[in-house]
N, C-alpha and C positions, 0 to 999 in steps of 0.2 A: 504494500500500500504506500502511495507517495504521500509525501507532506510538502509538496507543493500549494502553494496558497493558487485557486484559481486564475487571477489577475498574473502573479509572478508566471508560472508556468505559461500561459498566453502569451505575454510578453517575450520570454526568451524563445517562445518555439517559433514565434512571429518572428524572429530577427533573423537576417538571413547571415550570418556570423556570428561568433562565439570568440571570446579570448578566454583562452586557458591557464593556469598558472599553479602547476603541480606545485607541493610541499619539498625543499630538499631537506636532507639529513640532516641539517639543524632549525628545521623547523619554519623558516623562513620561504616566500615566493620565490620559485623561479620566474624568471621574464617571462610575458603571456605570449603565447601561441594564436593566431589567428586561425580557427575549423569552423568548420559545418556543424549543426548543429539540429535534430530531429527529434520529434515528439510522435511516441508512441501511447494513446492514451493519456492515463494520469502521470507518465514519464518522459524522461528527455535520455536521448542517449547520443553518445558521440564515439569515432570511429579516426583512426589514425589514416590516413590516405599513402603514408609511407609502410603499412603494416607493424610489425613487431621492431621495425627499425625505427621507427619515429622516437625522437629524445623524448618530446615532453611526454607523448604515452608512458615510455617506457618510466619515466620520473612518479606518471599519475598512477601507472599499475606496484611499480615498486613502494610507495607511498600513502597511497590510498586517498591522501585528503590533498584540497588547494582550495584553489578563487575561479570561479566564473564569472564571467559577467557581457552581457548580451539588454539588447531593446531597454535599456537603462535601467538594468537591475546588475548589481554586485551583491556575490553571496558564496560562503564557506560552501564547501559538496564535499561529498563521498563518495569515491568512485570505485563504482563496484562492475568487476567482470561478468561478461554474460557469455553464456554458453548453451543457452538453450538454443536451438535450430527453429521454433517456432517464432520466436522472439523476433533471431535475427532475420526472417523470410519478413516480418513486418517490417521493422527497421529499414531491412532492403527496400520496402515498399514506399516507404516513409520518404527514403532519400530520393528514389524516381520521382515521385510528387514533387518534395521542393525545390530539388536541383534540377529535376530534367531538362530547363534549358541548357547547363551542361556541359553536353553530353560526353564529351573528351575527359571531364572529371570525373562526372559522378559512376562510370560504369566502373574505373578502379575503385569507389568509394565502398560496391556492394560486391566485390571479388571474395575469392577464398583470403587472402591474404589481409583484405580491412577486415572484415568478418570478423577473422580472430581475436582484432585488438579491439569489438566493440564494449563500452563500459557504461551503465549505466548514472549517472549524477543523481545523488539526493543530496537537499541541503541541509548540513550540518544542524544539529537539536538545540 
């Protein structure tokens, strides 16, 4: 279940970018990452376009926590890995809708290879 605030969630899924800013090892922001950004439902999820090579994923998956902030909301998240196959066939679906103009990006976006690195944001309690 998200805890997303209605308005907040609208807000960032409306936004057609996202800045990222995994936690490093002492607790501080790394520099934000400009991604994509998609809403499944009452969640948001987002997906490394470099796969498992991407720095900041690999900061947000080692890490777990940081800062997003999108359509003028900034907010602490939790970033949690997803692995379910139903999930990401949504997601995939998700990102055709808002990117498909595209289309040179978004087909790497829903590859085996983004797949992997998709992770769910809740915001911090």
């Amino acid at each position: 279940m998200s805890t997303w605030s209605p308005e907040t969630l609208a807000r960032i899924a409306g936004a057609d970018e996202l800045r990222i800013a995994p936690r490093r090892d002492d607790g501080t922001l790394r520099a934000p990452t400009t991604i994509w950004v998609v809403r499944d439902g009452d969640d948001l999820y987002v997906r490394s376009w470099r796969g498992t090579a991407g720095t900041w994923w690999n900061a947000a998956r080692t890490h777990g926590t940081g800062h997003i902030s999108a359509g003028g909301v900034g907010t602490d998240v939790i970033f949690t890995p997803v692995d379910d196959p139903a999930v990401n066939q949504r997601v995939d679906s998700a990102y055709r809708a808002k990117y498909g103009r595209y289309s040179g990006y978004v087909e790497p976006m829903v590859s085996d290879q983004a797949r992997a690195t998709t992770l769910r944001l809740t915001p911090t309690p």
